[in-house]
N, CA, C and O atoms as a GROMACS GRO file, in nm:
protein
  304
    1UNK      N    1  -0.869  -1.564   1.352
    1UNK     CA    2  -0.863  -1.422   1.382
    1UNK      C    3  -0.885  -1.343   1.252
    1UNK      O    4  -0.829  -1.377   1.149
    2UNK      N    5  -0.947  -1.264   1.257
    2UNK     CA    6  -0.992  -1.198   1.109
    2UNK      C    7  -0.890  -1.105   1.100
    2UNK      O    8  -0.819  -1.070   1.194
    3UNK      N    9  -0.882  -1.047   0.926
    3UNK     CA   10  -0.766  -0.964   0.887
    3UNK      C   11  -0.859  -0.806   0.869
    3UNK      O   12  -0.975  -0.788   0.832
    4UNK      N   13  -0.774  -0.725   0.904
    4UNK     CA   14  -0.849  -0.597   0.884
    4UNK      C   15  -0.758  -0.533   0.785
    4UNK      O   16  -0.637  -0.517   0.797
    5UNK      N   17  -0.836  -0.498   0.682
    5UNK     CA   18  -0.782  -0.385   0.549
    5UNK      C   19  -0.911  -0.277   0.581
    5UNK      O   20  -1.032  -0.283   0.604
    6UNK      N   21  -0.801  -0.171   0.568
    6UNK     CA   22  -0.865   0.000   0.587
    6UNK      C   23  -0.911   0.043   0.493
    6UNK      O   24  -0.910  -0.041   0.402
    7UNK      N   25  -0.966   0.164   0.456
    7UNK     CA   26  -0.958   0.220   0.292
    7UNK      C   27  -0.891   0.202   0.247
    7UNK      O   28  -0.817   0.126   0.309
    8UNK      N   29  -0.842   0.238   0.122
    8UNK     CA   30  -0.760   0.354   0.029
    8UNK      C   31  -0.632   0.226   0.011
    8UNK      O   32  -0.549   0.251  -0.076
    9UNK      N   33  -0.611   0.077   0.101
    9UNK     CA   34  -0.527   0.027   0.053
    9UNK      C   35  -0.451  -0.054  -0.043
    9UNK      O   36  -0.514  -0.160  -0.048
   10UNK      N   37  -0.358  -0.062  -0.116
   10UNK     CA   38  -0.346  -0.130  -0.246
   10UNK      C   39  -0.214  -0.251  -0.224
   10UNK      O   40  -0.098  -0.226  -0.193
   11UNK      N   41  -0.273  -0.380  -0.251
   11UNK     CA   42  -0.211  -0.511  -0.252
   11UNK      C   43  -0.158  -0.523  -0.348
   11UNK      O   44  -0.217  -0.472  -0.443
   12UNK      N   45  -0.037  -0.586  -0.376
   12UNK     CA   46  -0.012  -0.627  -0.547
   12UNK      C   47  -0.045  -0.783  -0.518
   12UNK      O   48  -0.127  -0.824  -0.436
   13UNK      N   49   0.022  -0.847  -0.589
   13UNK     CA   50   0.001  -0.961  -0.638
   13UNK      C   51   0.039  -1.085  -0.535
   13UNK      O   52   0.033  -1.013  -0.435
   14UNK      N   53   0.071  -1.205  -0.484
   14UNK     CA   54   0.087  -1.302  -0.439
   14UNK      C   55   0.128  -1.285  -0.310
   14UNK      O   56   0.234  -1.332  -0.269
   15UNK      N   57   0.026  -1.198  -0.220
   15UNK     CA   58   0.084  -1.126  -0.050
   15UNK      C   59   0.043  -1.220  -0.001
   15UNK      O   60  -0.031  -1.270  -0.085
   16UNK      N   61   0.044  -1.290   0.100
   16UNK     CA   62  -0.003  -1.350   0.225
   16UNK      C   63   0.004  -1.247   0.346
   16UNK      O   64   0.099  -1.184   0.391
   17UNK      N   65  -0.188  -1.254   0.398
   17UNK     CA   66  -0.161  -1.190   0.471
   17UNK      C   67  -0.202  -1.290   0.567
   17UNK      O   68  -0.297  -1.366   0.552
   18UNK      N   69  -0.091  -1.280   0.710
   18UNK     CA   70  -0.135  -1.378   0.781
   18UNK      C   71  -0.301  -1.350   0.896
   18UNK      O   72  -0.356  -1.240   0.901
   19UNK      N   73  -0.345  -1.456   0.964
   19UNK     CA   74  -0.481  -1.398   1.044
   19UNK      C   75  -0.434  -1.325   1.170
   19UNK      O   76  -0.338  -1.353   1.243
   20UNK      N   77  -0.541  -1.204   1.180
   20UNK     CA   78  -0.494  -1.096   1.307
   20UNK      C   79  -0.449  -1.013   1.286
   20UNK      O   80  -0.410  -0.964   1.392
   21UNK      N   81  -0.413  -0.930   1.171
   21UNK     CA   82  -0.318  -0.846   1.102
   21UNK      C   83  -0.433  -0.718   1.051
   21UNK      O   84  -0.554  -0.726   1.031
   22UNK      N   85  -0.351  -0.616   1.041
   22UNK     CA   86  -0.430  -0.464   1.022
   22UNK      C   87  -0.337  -0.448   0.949
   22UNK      O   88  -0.219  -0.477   0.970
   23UNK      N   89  -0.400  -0.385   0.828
   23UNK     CA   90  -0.329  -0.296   0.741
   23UNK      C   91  -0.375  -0.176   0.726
   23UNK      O   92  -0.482  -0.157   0.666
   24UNK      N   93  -0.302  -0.076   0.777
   24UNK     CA   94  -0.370   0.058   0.804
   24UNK      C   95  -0.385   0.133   0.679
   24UNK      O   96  -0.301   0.121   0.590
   25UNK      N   97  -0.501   0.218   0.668
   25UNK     CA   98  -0.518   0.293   0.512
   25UNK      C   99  -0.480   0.401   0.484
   25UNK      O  100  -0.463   0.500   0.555
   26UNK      N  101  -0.451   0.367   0.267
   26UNK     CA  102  -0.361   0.449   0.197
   26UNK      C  103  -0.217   0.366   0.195
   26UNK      O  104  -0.124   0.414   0.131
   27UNK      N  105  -0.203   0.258   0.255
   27UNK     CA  106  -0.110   0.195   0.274
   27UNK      C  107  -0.053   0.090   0.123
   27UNK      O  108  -0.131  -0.001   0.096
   28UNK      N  109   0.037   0.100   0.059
   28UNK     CA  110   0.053  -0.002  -0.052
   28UNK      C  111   0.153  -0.147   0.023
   28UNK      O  112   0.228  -0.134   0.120
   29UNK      N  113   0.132  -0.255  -0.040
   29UNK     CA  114   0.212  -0.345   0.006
   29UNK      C  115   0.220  -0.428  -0.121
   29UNK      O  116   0.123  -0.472  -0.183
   30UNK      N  117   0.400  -0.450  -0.161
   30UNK     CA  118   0.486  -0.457  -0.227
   30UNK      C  119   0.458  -0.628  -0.280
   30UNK      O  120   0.458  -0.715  -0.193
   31UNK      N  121   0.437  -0.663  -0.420
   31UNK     CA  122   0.417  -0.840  -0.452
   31UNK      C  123   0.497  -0.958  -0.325
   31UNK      O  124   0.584  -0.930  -0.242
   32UNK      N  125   0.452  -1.048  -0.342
   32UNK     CA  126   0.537  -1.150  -0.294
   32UNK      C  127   0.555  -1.079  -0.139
   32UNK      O  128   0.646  -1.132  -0.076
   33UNK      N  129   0.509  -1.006  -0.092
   33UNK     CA  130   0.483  -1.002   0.060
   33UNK      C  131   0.420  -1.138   0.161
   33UNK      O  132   0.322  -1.210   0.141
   34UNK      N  133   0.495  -1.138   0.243
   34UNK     CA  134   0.394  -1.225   0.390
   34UNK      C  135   0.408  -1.132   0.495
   34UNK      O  136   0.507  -1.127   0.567
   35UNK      N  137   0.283  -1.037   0.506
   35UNK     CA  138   0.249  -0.975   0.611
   35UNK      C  139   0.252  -1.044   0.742
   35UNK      O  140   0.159  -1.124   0.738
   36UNK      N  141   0.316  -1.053   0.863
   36UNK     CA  142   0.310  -1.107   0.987
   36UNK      C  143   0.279  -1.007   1.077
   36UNK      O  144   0.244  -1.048   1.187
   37UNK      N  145   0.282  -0.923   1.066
   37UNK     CA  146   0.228  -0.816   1.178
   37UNK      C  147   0.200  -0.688   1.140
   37UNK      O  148   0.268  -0.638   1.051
   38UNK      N  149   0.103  -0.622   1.198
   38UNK     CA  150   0.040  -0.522   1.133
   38UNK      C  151   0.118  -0.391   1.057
   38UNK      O  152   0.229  -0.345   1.082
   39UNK      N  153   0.047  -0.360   0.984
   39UNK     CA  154   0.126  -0.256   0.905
   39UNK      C  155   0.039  -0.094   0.917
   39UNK      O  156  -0.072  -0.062   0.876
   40UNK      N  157   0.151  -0.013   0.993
   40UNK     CA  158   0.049   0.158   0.976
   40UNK      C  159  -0.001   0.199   0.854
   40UNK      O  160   0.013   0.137   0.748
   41UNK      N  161  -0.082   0.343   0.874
   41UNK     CA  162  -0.103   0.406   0.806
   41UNK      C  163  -0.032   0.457   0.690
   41UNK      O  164   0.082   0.492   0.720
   42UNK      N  165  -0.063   0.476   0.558
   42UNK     CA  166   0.002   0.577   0.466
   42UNK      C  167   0.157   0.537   0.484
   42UNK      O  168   0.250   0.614   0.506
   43UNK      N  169   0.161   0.362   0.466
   43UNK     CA  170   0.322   0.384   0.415
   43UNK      C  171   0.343   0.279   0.308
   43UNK      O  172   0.236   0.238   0.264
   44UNK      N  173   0.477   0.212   0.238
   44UNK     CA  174   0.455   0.144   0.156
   44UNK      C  175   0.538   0.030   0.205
   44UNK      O  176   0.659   0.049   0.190
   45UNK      N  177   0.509  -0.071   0.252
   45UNK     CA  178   0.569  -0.238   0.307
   45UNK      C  179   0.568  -0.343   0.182
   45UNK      O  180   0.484  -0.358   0.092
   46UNK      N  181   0.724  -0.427   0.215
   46UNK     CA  182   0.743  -0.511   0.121
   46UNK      C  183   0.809  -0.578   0.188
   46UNK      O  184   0.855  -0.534   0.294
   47UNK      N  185   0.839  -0.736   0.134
   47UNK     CA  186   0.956  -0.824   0.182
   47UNK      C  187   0.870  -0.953   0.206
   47UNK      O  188   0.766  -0.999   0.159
   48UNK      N  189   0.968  -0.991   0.308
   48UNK     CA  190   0.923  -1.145   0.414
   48UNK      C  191   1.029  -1.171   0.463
   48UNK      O  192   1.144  -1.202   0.432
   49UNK      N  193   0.942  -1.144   0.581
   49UNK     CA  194   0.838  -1.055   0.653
   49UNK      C  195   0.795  -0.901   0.628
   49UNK      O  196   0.865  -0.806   0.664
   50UNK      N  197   0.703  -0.892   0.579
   50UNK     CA  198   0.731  -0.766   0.499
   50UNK      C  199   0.746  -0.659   0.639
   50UNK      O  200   0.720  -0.682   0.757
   51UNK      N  201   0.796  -0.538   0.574
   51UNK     CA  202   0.841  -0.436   0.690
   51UNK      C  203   0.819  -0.305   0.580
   51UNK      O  204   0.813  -0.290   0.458
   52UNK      N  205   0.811  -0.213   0.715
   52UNK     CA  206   0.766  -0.079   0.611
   52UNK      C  207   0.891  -0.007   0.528
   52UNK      O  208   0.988   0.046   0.583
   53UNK      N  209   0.874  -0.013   0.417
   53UNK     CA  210   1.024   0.080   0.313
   53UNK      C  211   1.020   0.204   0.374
   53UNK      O  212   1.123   0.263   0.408
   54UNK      N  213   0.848   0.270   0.398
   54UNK     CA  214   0.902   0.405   0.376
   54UNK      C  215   0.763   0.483   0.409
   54UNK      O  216   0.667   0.418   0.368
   55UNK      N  217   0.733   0.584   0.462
   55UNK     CA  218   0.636   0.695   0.430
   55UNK      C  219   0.580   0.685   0.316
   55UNK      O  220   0.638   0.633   0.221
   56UNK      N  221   0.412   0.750   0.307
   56UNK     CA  222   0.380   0.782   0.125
   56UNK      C  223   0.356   0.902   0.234
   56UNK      O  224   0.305   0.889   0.345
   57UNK      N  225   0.433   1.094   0.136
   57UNK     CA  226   0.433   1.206   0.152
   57UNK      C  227   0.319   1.247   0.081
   57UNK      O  228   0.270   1.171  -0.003
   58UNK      N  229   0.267   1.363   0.104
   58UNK     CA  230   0.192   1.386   0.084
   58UNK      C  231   0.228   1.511  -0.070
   58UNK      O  232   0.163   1.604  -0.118
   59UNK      N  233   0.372   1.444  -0.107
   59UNK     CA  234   0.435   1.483  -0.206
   59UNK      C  235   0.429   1.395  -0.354
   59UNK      O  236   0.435   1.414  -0.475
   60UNK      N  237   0.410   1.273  -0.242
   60UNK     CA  238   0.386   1.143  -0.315
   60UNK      C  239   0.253   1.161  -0.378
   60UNK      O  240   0.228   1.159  -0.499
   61UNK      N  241   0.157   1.182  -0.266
   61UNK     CA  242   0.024   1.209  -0.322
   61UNK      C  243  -0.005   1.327  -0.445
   61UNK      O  244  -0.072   1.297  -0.544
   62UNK      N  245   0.041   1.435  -0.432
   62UNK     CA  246   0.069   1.557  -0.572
   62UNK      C  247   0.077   1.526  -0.700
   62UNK      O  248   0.015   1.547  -0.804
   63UNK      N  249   0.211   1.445  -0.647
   63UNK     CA  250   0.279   1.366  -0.782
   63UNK      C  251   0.219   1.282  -0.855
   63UNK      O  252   0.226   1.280  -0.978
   64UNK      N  253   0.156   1.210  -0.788
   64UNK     CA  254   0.077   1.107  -0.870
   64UNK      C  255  -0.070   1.158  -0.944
   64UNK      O  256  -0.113   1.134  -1.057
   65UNK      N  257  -0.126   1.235  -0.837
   65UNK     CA  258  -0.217   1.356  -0.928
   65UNK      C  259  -0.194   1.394  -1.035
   65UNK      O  260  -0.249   1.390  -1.145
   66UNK      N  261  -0.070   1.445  -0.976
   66UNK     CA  262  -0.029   1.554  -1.157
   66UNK      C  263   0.007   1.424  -1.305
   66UNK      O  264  -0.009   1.452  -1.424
   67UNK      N  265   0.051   1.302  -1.257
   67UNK     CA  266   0.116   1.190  -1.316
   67UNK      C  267  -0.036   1.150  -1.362
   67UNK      O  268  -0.042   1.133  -1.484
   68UNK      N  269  -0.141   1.135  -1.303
   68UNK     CA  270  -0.290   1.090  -1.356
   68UNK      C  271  -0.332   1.193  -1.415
   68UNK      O  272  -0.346   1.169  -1.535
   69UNK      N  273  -0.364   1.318  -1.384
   69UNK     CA  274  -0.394   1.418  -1.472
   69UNK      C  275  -0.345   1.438  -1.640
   69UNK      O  276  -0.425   1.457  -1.731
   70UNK      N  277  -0.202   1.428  -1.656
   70UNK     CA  278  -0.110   1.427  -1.780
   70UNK      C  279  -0.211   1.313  -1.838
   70UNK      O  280  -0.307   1.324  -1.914
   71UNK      N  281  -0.160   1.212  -1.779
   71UNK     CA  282  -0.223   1.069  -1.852
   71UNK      C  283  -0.351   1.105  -1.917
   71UNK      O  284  -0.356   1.091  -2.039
   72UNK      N  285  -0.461   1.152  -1.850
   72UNK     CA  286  -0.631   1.162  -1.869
   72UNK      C  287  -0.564   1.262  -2.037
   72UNK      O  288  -0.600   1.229  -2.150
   73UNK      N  289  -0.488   1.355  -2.014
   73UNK     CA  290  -0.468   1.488  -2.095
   73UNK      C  291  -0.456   1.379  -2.238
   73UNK      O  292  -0.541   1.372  -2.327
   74UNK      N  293  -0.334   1.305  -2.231
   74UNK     CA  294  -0.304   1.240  -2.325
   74UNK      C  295  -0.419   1.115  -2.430
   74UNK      O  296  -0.416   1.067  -2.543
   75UNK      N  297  -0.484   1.110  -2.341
   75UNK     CA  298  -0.562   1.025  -2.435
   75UNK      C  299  -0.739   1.078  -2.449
   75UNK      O  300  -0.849   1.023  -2.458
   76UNK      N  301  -0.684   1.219  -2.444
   76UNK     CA  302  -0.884   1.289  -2.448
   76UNK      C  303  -0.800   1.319  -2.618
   76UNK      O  304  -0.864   1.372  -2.710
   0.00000   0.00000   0.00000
């Protein structure tokens, strides 16, 4: 069964994702994950079985703008 990854989503390091599984996009999922069943949109999942922690707000999204912006500032 094939795995479906959306846009915008970010894996860390040693996930298993199992076959048949959607990971919906904008979505982050947390190291050392084993995805077993699909994961929504725009949230951030971790564990094993991983499960969703939480929403990403669209406060989250600002923040990290302004957090990349500073950064770019700092090293021009």
């Amino acid at each position: 069964m094939p795995v479906i990854i959306e846009d915008d989503v970010w894996i860390a390091g040693d996930v298993v994702i199992n076959p048949g599984v959607t990971i919906g996009g904008g979505s982050v999922i947390g190291s050392g994950s084993v995805v077993t069943k699909n994961i929504p949109k725009n949230v951030v999942a971790l564990g094993n079985p991983c499960s969703v922690h939480r929403e990403i707000t669209e406060k989250d999204k600002s923040d990290w703008e302004a957090m990349y912006e500073a950064y770019q500032a700092s090293i021009e």
